[in-house]
Each structure stands twice: as structure tokens, then as C-alpha cells.
N, C-alpha and C positions, 0 to 999 in steps of 0.2 A: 642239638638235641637237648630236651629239658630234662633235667636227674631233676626226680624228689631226694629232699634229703632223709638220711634216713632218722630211724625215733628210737629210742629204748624202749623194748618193752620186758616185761616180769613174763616168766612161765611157770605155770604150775601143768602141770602134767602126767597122767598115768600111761604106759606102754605096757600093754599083755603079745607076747607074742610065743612060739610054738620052739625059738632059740634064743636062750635069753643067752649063752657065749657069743653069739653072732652079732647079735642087738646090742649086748653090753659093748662089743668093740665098738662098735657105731657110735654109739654116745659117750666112749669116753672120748673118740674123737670129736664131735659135734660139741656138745656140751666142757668137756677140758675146763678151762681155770674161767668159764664164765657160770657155773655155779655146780652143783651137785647132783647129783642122779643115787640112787640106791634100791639094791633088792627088796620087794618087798612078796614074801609070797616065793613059791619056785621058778613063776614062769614071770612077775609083772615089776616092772620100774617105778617109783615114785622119782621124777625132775623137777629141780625149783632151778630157775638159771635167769639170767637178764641178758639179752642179744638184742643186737642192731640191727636196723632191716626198714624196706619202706612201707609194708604193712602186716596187720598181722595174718593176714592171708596167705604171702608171697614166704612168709618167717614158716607161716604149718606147713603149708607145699612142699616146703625146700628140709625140714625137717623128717615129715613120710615119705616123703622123693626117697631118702638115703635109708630110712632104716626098712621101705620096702624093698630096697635092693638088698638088703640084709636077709630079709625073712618075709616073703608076700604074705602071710597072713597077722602079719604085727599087726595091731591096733590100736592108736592113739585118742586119749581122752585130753585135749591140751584149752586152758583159760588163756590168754595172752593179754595183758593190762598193761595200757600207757596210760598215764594221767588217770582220770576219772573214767577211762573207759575199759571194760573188760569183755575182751571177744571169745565164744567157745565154739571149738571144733570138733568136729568126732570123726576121725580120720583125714581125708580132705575137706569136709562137707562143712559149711557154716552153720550153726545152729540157733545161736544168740549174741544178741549183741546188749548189754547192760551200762547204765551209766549209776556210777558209784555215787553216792550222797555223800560227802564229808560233816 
């Protein structure tokens, strides 16, 4: 069977959701000692973190996978950046795809 390997990628990220005790467990589990998460607002999360994964598709899925088991009407706003490229989500949904100039 072929394994891609996987890539690091950067997250920046917004989470509004309806339980933010619920949600916050989620990502301190998810997120933990690979970067930070913080209240921002009553109900929404500001996440910067850097995770491994084989893309950044499979990284948002597996992200709203767990904190809609948390709380189905969470909603994630996430950029996911390897290298020069930076991919945005808006829940599961792909929206853009950007390539960064240096």
C-alpha cells in the first residue's frame, strides 16, 4: 500500500460554537503542546498550532470531525499553510487555495 508522507503544516484558525466548555476540551486535547488556542469573545477560539498530516484537507476533516462531535453547530474558519501554499476552509468545505510570494 503507498503512505504519502506526511507535511507540516501552520494553522490559523477561528472556532465559534454554541459550547465553548465542550469545544475548549476538544482542543486542548487536539491542539495540546502543538500550539495554542484562546478565548476570544464568549462563544469563539482564536488557534495558531503547527500539525502533521498528509493534507490539508484530511488535517480540517479530522479537526471538524472531532469538535462536531463536541458541539454540531461549531463552526470553523481555518488557513492551513505548508511552504508557499496556503489552503482555507470554512467548516469542511474548501474555499481557496493561495500561493504566497516571498
Amino acid at each position: 500500500m503507498l503512505r504519502l508522507r506526511n507535511l507540516k503544516f501552520s494553522l490559523l484558525a477561528t472556532v465559534s460554537t454554541e459550547d465553548p466548555k465542550a469545544v475548549g476540551a476538544v482542543l486542548e486535547t487536539v491542539i495540546g503542546s502543538k500550539g495554542t488556542f484562546a478565548s476570544v469573545g464568549e462563544k469563539e477560539f482564536q488557534i495558531r498550532a503547527e500539525m502533521e498530516g498528509e493534507s490539508a484537507k484530511d488535517l480540517n476533516r479530522s479537526l471538524m470531525s472531532q469538535l462536531r462531535r463536541a458541539e454540531k453547530k461549531t463552526r470553523l474558519r481555518a488557513e492551513w499553510t505548508h511552504g508557499d501554499v496556503t489552503e482555507r476552509f470554512f467548516d469542511y468545505v474548501f474555499k481557496k487555495r493561495s500561493e504566497n510570494k516571498r
